[in-house]
NUVO-25049 format. One record per residue (C-alpha): x, y, z; chain; residue number from 0; residue in three letters. Coordinates in nm, 3 decimals. Example, Ala and Ser with C-alpha at 12.3 -4.5 7.8 and 13.67 -1.06 7.14 Angstrom:
<kolkol u="1.230" v="-0.450" w="0.780" unit="A" pos="0" code="ALA"/>
<kolkol u="1.367" v="-0.106" w="0.714" unit="A" pos="1" code="SER"/>
END
This chain:
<kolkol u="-0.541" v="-0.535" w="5.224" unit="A" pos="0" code="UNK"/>
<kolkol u="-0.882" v="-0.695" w="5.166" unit="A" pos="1" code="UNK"/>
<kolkol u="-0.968" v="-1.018" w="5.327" unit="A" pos="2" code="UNK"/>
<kolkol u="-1.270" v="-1.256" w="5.176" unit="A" pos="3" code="UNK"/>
<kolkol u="-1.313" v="-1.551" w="5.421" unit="A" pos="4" code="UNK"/>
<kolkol u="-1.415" v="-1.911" w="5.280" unit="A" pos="5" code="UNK"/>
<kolkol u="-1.638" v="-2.169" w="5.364" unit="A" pos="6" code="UNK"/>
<kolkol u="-1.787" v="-2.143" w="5.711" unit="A" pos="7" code="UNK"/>
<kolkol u="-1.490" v="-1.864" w="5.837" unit="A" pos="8" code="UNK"/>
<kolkol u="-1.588" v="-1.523" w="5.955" unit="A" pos="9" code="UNK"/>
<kolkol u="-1.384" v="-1.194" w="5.986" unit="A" pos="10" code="UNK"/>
<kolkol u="-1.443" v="-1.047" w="6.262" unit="A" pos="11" code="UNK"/>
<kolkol u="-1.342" v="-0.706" w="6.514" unit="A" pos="12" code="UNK"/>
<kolkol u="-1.342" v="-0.776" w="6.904" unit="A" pos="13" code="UNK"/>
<kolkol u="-1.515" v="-0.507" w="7.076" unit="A" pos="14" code="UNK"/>
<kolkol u="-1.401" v="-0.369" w="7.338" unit="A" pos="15" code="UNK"/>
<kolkol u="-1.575" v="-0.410" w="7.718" unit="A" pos="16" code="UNK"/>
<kolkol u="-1.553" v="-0.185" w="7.988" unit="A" pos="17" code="UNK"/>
<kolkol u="-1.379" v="-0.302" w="8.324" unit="A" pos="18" code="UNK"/>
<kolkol u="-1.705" v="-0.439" w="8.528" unit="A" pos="19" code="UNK"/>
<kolkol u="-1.716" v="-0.308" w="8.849" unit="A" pos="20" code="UNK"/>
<kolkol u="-1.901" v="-0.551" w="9.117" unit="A" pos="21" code="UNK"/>
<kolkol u="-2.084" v="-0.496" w="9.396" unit="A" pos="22" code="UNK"/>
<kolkol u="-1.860" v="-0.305" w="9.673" unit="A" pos="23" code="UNK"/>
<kolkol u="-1.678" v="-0.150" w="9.413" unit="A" pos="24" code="UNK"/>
<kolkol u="-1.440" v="-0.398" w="9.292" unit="A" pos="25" code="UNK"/>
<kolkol u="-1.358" v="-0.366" w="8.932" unit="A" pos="26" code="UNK"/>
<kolkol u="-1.256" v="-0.720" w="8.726" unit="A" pos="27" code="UNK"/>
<kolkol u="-1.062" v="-0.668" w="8.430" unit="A" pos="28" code="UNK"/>
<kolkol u="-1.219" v="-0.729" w="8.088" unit="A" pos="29" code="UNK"/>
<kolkol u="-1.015" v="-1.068" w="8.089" unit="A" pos="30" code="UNK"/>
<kolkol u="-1.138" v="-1.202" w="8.414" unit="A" pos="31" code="UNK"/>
<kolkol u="-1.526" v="-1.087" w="8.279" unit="A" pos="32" code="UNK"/>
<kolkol u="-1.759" v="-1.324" w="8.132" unit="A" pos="33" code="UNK"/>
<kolkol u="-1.758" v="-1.661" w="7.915" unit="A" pos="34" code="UNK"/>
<kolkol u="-1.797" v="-1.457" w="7.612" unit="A" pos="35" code="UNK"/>
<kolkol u="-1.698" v="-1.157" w="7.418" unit="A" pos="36" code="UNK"/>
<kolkol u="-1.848" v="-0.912" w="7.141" unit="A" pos="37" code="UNK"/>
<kolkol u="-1.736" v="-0.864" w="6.796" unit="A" pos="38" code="UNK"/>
<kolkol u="-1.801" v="-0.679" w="6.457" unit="A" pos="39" code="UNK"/>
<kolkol u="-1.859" v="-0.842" w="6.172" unit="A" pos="40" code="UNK"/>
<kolkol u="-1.649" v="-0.740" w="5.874" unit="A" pos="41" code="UNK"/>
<kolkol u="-1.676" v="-1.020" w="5.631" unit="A" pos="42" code="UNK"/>
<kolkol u="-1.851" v="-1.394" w="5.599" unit="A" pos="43" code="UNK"/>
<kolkol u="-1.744" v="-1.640" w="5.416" unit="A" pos="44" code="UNK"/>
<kolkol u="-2.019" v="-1.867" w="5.152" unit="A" pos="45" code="UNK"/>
<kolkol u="-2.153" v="-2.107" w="5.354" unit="A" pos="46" code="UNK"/>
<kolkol u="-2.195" v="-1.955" w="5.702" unit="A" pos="47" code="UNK"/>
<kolkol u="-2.635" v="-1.846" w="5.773" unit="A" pos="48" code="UNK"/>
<kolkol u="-2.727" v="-1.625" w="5.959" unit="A" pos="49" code="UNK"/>
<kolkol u="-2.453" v="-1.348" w="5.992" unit="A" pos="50" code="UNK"/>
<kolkol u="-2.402" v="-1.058" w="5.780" unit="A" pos="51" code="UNK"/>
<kolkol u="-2.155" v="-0.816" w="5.741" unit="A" pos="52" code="UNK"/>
<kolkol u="-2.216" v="-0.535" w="6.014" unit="A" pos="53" code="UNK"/>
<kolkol u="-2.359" v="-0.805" w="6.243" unit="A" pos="54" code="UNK"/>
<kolkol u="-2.258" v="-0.774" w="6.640" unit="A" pos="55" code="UNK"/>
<kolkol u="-2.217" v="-1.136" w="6.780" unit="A" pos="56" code="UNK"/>
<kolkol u="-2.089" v="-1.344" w="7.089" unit="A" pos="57" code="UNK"/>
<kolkol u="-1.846" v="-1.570" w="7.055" unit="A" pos="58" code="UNK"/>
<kolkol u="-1.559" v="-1.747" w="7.234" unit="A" pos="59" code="UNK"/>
<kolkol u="-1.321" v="-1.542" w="7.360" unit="A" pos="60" code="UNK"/>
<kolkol u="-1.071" v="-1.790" w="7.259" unit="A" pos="61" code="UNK"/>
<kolkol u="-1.171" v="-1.941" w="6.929" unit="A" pos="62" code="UNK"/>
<kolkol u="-1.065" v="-2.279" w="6.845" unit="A" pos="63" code="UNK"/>
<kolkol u="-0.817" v="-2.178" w="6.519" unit="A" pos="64" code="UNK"/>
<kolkol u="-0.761" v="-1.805" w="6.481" unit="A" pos="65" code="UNK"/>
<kolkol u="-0.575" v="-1.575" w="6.252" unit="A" pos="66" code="UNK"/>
<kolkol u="-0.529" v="-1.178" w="6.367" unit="A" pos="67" code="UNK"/>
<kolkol u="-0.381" v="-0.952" w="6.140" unit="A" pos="68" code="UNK"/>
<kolkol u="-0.203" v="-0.611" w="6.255" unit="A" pos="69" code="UNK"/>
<kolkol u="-0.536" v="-0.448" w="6.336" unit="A" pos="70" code="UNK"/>
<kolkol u="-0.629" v="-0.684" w="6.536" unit="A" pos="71" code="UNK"/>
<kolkol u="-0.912" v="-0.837" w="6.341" unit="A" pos="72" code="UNK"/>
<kolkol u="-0.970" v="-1.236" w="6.325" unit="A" pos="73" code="UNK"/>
<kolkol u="-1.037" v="-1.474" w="6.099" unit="A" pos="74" code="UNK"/>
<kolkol u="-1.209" v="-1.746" w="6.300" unit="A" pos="75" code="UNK"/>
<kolkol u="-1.492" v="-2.043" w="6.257" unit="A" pos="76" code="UNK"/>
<kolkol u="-1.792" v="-1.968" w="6.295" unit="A" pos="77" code="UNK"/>
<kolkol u="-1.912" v="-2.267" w="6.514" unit="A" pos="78" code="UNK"/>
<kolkol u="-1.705" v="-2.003" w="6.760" unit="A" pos="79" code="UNK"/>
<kolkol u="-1.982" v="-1.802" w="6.736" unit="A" pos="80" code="UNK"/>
<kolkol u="-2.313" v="-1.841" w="6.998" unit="A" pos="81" code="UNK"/>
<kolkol u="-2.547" v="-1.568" w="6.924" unit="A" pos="82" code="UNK"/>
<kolkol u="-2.642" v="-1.239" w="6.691" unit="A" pos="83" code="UNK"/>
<kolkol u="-2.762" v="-0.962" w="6.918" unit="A" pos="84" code="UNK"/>
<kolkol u="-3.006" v="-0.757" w="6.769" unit="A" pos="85" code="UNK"/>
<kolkol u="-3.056" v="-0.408" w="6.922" unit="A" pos="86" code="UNK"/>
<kolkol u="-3.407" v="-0.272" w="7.018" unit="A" pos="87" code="UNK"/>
END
């Protein structure tokens, strides 16, 4: 199945973060880590700038209004999304 988001909706893939491991060797689990998380993009609906398709961004890690299919991909806004990181 093929998903096209509309208007300013993005689909995107969370990527996965290693346990951090503090100082003294305490490891938090990727749900206790961070204000933010990585994803993929995979598709962008017409009216969102500034994201494309293969994109990694930050976003919430608990989006406003979500939809997650089987694969666990989501369909959220993309005010939900802070930043584009761009790889050096």
């Amino acid at each position: 199945m093929k998903i096209i988001p509309f208007n300013n909706l993005v689909l995107v893939e969370p990527i996965a973060k290693q346990d951090e491991v503090k100082a003294g060797g305490i490891i938090l689990p990727e749900k206790h880590v961070g204000r933010y998380i990585k994803y993929k993009v995979l598709a962008v609906g017409g009216t969102v700038i500034g994201i494309k398709v293969g994109d990694t961004v930050l976003g919430n890690p608990k989006p406003e209004n979500e939809v997650v299919n089987k694969e666990g991909h989501k369909l959220i806004n993309s005010h939900d999304l802070f930043a584009r990181i761009i790889e050096e």
